[in-house]
NUVEX-400370 format. One record per residue: residue in three letters; x negated, y negated, z negated of N, C-alpha, C in turn. Coordinates in pm, whole numbers, plus 32768, in hexadecimal, padded with zeros to 4 digits. Each point is the difference from the previous one (the first is absolute). Layout:
N
<res:Ala	n.x:X	n.y:Y	n.z:Z	ca.x:X	ca.y:Y	ca.z:Z	c.x:X	c.y:Y	c.z:Z> .
...
// end
This chain:
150
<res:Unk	n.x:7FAB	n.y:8075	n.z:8000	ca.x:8055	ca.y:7F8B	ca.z:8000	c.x:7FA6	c.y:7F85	c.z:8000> .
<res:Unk	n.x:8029	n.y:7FA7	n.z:8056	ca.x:7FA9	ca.y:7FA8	ca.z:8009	c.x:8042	c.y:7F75	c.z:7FCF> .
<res:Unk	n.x:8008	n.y:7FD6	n.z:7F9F	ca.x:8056	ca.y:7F96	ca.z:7FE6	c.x:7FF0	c.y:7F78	c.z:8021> .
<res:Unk	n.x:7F90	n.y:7FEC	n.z:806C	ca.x:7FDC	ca.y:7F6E	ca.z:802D	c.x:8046	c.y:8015	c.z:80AD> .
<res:Unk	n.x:8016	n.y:805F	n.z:804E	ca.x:804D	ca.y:8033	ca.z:8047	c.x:809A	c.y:7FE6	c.z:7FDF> .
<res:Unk	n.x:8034	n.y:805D	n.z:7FA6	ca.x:8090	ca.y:8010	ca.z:7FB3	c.x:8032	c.y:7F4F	c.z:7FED> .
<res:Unk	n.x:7FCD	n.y:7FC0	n.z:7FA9	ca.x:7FF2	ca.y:7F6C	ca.z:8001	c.x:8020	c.y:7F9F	c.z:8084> .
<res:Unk	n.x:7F81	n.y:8041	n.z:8070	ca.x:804B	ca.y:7F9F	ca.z:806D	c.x:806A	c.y:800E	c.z:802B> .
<res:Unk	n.x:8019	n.y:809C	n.z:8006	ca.x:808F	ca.y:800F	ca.z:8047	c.x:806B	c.y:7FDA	c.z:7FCA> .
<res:Unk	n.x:802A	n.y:801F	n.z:7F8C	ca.x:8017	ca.y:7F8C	ca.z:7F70	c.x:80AC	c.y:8024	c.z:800C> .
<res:Unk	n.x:8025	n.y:80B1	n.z:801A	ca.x:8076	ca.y:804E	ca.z:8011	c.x:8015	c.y:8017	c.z:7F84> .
<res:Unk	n.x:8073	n.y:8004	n.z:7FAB	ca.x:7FE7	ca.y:8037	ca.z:7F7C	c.x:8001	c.y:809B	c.z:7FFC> .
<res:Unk	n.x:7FC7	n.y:8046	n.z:7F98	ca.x:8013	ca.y:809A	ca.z:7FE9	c.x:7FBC	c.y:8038	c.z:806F> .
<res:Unk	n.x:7F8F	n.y:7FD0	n.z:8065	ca.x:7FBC	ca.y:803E	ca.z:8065	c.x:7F63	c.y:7FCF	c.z:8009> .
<res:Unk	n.x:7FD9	n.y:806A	n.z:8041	ca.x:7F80	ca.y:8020	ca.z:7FE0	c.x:7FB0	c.y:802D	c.z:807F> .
<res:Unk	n.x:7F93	n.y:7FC6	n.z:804F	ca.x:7FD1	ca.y:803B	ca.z:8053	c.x:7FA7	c.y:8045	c.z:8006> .
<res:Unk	n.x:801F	n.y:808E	n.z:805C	ca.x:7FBB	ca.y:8064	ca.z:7FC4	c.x:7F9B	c.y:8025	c.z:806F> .
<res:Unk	n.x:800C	n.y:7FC2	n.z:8067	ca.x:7FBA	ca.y:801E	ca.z:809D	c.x:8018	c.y:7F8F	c.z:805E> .
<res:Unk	n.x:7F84	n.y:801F	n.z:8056	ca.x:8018	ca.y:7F6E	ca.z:8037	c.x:7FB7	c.y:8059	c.z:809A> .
<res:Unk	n.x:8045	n.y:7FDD	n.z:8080	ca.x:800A	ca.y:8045	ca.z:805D	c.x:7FFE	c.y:7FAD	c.z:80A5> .
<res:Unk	n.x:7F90	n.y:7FB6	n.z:8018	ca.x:7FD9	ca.y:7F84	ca.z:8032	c.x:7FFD	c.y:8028	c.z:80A8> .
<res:Unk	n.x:8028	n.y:7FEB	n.z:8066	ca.x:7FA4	ca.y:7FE4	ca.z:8081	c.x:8018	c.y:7F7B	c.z:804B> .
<res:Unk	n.x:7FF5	n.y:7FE1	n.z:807C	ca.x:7FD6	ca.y:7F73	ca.z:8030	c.x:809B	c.y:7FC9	c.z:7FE8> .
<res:Unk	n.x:8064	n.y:800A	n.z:8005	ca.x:807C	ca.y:7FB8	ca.z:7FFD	c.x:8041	c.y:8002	c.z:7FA4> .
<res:Unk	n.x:8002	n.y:8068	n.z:7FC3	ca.x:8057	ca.y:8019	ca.z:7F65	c.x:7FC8	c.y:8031	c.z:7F9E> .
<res:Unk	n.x:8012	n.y:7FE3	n.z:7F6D	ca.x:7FE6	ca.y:8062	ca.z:7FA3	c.x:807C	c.y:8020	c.z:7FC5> .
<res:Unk	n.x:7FEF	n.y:8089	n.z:7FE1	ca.x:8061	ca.y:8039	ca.z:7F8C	c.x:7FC0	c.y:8012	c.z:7F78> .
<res:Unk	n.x:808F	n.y:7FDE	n.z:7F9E	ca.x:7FBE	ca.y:8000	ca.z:7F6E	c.x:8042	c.y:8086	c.z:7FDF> .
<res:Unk	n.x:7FF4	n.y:8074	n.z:7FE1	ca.x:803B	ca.y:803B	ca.z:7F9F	c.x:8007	c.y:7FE9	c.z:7F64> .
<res:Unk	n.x:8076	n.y:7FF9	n.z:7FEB	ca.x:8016	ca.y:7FCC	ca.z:7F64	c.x:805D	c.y:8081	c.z:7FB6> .
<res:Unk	n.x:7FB5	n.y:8002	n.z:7F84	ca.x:8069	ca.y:804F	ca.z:7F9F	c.x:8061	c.y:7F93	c.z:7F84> .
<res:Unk	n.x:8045	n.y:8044	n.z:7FBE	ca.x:802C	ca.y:7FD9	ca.z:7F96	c.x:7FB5	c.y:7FE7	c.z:7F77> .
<res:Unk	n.x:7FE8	n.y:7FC1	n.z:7FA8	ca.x:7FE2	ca.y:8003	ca.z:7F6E	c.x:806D	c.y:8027	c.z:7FBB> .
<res:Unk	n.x:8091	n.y:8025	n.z:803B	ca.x:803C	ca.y:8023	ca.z:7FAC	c.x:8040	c.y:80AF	c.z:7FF1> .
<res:Unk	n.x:8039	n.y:803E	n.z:7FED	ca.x:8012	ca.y:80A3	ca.z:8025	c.x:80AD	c.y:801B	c.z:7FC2> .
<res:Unk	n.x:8040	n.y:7F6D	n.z:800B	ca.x:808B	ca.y:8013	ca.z:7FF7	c.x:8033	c.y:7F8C	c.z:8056> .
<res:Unk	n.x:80B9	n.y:801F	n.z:8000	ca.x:8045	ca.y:7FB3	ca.z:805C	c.x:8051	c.y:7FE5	c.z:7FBA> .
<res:Unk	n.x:8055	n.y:7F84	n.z:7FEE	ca.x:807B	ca.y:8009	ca.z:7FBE	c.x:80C6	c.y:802D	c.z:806A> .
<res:Unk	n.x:8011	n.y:8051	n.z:7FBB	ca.x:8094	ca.y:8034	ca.z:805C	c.x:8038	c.y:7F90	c.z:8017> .
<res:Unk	n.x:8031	n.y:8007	n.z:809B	ca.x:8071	ca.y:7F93	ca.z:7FFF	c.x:8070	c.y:8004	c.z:7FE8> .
<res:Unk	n.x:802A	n.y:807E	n.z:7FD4	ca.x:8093	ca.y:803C	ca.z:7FDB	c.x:8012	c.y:7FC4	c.z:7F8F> .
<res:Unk	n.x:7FA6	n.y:8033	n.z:7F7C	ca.x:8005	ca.y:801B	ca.z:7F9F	c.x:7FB8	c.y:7FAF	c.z:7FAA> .
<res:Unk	n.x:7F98	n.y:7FB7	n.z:8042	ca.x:7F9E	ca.y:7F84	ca.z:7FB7	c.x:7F81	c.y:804B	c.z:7FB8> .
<res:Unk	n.x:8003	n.y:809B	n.z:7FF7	ca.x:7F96	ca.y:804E	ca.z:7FB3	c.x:7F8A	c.y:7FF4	c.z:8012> .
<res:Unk	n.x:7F75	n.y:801A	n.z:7FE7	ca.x:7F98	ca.y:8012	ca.z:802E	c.x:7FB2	c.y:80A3	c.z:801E> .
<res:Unk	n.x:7FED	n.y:7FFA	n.z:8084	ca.x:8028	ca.y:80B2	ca.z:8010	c.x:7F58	c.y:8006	c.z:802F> .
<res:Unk	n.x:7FC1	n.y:8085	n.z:7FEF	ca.x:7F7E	ca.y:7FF9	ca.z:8028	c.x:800E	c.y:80BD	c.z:804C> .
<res:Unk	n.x:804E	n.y:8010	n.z:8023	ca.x:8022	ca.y:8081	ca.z:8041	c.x:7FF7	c.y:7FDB	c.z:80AB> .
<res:Unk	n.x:7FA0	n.y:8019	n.z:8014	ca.x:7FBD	ca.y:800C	ca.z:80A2	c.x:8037	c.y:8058	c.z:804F> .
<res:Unk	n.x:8067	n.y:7FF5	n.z:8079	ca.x:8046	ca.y:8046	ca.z:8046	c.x:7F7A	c.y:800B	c.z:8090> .
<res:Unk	n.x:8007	n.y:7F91	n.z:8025	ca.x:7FA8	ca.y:7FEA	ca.z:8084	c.x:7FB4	c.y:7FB0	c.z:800E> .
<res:Unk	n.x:7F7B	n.y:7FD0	n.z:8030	ca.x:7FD1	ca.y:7FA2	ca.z:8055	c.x:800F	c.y:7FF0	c.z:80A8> .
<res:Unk	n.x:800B	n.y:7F91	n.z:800B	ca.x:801B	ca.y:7FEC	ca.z:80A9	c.x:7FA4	c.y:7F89	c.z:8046> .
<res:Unk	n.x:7F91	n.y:8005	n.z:8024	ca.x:7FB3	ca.y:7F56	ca.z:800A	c.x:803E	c.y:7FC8	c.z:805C> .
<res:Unk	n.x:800C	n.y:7F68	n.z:7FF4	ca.x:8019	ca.y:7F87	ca.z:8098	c.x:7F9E	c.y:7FF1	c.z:7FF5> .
<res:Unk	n.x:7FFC	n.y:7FA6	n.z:807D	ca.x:7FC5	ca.y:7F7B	ca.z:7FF9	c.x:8037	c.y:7F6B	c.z:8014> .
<res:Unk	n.x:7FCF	n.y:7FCA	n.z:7FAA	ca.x:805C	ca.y:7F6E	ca.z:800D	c.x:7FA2	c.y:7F77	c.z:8013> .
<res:Unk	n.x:801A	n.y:7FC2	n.z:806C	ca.x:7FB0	ca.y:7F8E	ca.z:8019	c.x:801C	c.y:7FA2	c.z:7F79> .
<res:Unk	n.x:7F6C	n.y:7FC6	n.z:800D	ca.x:7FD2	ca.y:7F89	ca.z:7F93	c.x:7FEC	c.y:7F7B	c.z:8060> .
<res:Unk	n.x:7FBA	n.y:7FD1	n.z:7FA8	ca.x:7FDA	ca.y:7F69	ca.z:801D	c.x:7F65	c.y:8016	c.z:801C> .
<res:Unk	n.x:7FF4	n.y:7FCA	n.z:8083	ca.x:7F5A	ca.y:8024	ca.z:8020	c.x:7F88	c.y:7FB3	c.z:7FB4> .
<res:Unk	n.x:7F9F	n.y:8060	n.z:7FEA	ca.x:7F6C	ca.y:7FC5	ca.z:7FC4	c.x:7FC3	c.y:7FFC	c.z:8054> .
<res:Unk	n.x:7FC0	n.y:7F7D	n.z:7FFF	ca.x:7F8A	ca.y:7FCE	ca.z:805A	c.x:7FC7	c.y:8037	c.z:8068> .
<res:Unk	n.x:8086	n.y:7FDC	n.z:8063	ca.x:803A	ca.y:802C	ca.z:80A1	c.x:802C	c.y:8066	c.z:7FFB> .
<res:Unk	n.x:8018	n.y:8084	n.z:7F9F	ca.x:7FF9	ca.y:807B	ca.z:8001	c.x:8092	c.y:8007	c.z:8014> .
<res:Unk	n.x:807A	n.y:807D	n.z:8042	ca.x:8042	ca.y:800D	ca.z:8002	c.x:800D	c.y:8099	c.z:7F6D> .
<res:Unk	n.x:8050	n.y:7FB1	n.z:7F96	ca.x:801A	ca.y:8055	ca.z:7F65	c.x:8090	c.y:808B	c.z:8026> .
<res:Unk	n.x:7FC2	n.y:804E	n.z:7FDE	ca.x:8072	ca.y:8079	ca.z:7FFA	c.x:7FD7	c.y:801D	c.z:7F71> .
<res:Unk	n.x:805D	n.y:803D	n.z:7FBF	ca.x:803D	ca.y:802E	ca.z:7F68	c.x:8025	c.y:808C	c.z:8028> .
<res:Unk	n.x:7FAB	n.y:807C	n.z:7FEA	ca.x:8020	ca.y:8092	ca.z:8003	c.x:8050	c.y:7FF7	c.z:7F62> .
<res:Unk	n.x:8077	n.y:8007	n.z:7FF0	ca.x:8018	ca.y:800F	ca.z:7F68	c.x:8056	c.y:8091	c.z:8007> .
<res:Unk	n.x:7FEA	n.y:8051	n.z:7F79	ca.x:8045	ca.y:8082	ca.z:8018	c.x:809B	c.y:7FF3	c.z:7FB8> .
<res:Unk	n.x:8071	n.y:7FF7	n.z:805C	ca.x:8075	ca.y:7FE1	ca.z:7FBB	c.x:8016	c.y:807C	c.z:7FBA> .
<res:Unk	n.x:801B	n.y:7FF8	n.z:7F68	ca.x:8053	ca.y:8058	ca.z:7FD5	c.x:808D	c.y:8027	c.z:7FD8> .
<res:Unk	n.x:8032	n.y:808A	n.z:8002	ca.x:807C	ca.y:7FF2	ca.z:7FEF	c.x:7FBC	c.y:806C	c.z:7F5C> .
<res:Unk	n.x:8077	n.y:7FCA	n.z:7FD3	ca.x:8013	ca.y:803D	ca.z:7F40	c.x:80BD	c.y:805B	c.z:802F> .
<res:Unk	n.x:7FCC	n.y:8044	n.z:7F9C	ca.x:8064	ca.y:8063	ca.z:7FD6	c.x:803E	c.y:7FAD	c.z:7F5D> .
<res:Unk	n.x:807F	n.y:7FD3	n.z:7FD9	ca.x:8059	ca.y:7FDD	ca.z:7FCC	c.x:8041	c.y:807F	c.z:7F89> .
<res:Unk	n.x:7FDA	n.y:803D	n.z:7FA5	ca.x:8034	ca.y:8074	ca.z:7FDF	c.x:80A6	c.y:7FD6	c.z:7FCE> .
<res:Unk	n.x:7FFA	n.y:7F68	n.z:7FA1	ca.x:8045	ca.y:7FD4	ca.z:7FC6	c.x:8099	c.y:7FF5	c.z:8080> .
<res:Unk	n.x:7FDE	n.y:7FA6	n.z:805F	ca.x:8067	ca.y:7FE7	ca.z:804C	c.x:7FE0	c.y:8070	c.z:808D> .
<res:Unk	n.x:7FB8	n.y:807E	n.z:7FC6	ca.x:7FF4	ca.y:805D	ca.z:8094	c.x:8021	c.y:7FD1	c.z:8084> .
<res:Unk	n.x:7FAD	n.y:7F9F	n.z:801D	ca.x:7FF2	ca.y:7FCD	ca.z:8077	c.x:7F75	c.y:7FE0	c.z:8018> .
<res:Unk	n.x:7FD0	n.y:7FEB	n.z:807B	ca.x:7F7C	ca.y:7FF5	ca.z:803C	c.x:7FFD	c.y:7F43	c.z:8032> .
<res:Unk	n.x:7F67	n.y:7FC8	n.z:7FE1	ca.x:8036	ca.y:7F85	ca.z:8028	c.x:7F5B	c.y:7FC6	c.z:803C> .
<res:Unk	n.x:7FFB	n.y:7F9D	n.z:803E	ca.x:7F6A	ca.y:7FF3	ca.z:8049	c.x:7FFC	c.y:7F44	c.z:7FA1> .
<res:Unk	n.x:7F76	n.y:8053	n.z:7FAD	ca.x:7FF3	ca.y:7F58	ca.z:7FBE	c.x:7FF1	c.y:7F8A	c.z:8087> .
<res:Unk	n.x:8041	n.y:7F97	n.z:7F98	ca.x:7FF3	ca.y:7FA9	ca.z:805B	c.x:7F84	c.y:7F6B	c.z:8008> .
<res:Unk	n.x:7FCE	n.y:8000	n.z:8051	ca.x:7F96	ca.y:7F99	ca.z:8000	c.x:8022	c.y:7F64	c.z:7FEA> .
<res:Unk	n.x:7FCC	n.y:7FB4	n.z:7FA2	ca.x:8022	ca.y:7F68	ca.z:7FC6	c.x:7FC0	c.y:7FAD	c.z:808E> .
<res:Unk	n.x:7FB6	n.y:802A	n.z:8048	ca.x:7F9A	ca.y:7F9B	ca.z:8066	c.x:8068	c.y:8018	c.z:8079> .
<res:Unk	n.x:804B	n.y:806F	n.z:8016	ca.x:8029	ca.y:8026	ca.z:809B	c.x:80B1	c.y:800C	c.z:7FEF> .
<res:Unk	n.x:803A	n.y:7FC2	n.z:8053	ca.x:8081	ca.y:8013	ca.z:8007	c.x:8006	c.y:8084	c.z:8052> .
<res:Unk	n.x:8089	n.y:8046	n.z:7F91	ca.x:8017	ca.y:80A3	ca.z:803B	c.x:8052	c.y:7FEB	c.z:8089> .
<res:Unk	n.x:7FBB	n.y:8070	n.z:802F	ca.x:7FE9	ca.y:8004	ca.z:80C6	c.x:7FA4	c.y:7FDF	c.z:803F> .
<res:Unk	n.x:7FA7	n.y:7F9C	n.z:7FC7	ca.x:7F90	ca.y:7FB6	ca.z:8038	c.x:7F7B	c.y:802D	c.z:8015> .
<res:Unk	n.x:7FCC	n.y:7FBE	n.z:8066	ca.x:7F7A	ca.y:804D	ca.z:8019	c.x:7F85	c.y:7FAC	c.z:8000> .
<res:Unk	n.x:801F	n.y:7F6F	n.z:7FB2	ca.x:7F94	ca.y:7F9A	ca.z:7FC2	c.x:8031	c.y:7FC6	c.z:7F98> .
<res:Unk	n.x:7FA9	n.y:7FDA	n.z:7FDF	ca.x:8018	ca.y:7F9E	ca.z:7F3D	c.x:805F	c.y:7FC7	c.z:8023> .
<res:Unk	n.x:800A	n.y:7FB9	n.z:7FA6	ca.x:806A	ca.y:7FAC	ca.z:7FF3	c.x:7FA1	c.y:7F52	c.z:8004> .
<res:Unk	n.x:7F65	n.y:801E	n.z:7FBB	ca.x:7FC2	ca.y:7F8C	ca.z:8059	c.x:7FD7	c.y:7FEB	c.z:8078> .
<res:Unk	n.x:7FF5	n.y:8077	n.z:8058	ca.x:7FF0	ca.y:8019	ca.z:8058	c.x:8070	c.y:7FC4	c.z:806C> .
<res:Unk	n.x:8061	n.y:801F	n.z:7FD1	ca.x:809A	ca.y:7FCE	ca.z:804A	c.x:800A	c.y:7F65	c.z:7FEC> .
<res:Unk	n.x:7FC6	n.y:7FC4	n.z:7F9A	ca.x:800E	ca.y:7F5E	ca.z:7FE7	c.x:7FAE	c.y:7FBB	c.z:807D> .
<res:Unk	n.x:7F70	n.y:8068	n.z:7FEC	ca.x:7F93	ca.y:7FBE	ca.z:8050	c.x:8057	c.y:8007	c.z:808F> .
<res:Unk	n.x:801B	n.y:8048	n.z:8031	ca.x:803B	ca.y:800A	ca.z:8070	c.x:8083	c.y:7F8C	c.z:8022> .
<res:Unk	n.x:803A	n.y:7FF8	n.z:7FD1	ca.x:8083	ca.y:7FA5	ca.z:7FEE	c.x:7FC9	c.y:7F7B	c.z:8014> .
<res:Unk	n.x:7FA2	n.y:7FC4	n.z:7FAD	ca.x:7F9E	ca.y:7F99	ca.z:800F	c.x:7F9E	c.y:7FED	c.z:8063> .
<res:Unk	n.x:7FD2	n.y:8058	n.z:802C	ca.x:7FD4	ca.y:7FF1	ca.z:8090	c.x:804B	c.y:7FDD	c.z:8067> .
<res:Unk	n.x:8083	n.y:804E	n.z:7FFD	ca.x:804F	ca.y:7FFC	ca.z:8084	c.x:803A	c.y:7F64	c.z:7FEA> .
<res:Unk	n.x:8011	n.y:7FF4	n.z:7FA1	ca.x:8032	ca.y:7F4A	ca.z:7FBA	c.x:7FBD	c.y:7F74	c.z:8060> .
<res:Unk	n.x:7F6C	n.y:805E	n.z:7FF0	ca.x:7FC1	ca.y:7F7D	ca.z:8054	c.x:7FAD	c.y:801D	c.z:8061> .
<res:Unk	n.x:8017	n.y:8072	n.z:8043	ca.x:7FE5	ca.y:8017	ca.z:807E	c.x:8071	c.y:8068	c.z:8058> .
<res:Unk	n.x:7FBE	n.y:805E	n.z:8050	ca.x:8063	ca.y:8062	ca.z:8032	c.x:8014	c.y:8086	c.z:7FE6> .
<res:Unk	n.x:8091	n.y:802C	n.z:8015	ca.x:800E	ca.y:80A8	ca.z:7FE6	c.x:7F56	c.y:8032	c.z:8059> .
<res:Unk	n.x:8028	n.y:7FB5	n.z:8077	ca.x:7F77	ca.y:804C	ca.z:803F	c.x:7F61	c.y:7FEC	c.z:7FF0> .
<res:Unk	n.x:7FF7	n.y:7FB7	n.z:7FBD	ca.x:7F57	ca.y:7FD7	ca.z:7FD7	c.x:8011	c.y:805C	c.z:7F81> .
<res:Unk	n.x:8062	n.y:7FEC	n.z:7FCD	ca.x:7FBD	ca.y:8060	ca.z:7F7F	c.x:7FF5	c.y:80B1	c.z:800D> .
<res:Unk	n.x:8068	n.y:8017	n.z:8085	ca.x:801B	ca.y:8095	ca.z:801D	c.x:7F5E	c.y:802D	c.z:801F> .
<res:Unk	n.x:7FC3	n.y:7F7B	n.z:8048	ca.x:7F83	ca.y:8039	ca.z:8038	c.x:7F99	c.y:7FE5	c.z:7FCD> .
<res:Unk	n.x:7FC7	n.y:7FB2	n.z:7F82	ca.x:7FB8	ca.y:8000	ca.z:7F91	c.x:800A	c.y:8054	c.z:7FA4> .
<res:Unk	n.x:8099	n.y:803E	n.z:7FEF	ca.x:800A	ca.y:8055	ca.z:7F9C	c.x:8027	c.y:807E	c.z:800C> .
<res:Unk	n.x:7FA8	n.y:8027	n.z:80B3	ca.x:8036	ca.y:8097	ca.z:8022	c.x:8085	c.y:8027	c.z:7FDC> .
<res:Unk	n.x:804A	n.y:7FBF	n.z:7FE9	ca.x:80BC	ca.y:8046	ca.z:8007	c.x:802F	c.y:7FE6	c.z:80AC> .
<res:Unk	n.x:805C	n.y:803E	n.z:7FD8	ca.x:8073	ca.y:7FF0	ca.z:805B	c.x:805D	c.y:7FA1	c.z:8012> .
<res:Unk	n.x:8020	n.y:7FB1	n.z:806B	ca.x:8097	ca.y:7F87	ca.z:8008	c.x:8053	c.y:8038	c.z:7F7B> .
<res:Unk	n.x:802F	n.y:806A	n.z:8010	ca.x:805E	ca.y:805F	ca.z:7FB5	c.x:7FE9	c.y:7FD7	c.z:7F61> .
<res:Unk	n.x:7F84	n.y:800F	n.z:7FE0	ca.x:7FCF	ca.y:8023	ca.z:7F7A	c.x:8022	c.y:7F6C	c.z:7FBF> .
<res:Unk	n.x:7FB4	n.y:7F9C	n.z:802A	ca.x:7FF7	ca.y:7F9E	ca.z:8017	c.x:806C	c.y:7FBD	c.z:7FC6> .
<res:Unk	n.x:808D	n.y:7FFC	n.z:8083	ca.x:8087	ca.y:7FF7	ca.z:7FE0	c.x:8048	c.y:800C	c.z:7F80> .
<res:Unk	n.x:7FCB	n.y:8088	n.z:8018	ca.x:8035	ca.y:8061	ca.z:7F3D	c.x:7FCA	c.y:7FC5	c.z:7FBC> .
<res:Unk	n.x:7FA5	n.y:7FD3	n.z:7FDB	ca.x:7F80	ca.y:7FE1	ca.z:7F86	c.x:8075	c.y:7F54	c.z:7FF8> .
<res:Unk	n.x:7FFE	n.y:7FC9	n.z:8059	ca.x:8052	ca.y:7F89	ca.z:8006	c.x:8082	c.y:7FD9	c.z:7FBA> .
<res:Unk	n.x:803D	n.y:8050	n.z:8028	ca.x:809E	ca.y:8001	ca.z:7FDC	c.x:7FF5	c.y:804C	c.z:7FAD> .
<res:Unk	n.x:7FC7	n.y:805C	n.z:7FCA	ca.x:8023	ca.y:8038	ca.z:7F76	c.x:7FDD	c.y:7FC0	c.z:7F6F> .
<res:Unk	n.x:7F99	n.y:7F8E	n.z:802A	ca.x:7FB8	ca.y:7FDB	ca.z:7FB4	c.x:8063	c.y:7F62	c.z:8008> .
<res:Unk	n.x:803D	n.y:7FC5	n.z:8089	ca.x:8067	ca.y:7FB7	ca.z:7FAF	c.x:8061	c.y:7FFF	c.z:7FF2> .
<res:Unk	n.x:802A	n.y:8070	n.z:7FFC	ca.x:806B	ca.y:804A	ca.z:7F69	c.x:7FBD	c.y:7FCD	c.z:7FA2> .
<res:Unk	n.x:7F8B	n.y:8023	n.z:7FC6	ca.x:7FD4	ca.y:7FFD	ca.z:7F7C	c.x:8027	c.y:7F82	c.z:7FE5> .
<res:Unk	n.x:7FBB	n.y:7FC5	n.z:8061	ca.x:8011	ca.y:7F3D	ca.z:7FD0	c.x:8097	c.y:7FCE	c.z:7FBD> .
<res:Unk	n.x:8035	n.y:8016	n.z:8048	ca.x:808A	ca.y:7FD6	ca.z:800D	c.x:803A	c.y:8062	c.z:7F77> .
<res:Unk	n.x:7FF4	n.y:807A	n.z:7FCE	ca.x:802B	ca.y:8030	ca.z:7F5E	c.x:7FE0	c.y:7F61	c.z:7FBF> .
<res:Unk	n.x:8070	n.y:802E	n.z:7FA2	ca.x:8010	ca.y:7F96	ca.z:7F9B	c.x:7F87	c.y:802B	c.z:7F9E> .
<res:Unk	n.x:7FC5	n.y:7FA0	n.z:7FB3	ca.x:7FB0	ca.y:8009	ca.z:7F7B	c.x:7FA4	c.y:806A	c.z:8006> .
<res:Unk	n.x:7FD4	n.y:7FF5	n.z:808E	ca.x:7F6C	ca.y:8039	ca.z:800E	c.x:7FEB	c.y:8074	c.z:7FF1> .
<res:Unk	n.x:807A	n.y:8057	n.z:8005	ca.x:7FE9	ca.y:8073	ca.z:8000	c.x:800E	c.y:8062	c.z:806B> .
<res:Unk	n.x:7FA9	n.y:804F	n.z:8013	ca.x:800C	ca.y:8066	ca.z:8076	c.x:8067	c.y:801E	c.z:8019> .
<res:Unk	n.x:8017	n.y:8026	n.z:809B	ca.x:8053	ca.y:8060	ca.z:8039	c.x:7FDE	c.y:808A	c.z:800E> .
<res:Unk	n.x:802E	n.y:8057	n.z:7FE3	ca.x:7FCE	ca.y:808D	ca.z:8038	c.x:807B	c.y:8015	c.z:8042> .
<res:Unk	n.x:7FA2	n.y:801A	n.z:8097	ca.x:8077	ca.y:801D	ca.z:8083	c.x:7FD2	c.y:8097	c.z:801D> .
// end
């Protein structure tokens, strides 16, 4: 664990455990510091490991680098409310396949330039682009600053 690493990335409850570099992108693999989830059924804190499943989820780039996040989603087993549930991440809105600073940075780019300069600085797609846009002003537009999860 490298905590001057962990620090920059500055995710809570994560930890980078590998770092996986070539000329255009790096990937971080990150684990948890923590080894429970809380139920969303039930509010419990469950540490019963059903599965791991890794994404990857775009970040906010370091110094030119294009940032991927290998994180291993887990799902917990619920004994209390016998149901299965996939913790949920504080940085990433569920469905999503970048931060949630990641989605600002983007929104703010397109603000003061174009869907298409940023599609092609930031290796996405028109498509992605779009999405990252309008989902993010939803967010704006919630009352009292609080997320949407779409």
């Amino acid at each position: 664990m490298d905590f001057h690493l962990d620090g920059l990335l500055n995710l809570p409850d994560i930890t980078i455990e590998r770092c996986i570099k070539n000329d255009t992108k790096t990937i971080l693999k990150v684990g948890f510091l923590t080894d429970h989830a809380t139920c969303p059924h039930c509010q419990q804190s469950r540490d019963e490991l059903h599965q791991i499943r890794p994404i990857l989820i775009r970040d906010l780039p370091i110094s030119g680098q294009l940032i991927e996040l290998e994180i291993p989603r887990r799902q917990y087993y619920c004994n209390n409310c016998q149901k299965y549930f996939t913790e949920q991440l504080c940085f990433v809105d569920e469905g999503r396949r970048y931060t949630q600073r990641y989605e600002e940075y983007i929104y703010h780019r397109v603000q003061v330039t174009t869907v298409e300069q940023v599609k092609r600085e930031e290796e996405l797609s028109w498509d992605q682009v779009q999405g990252i846009f309008n989902h993010q002003r939803k967010q704006v537009k919630k009352p009292h600053g609080e997320r949407l999860n779409v």
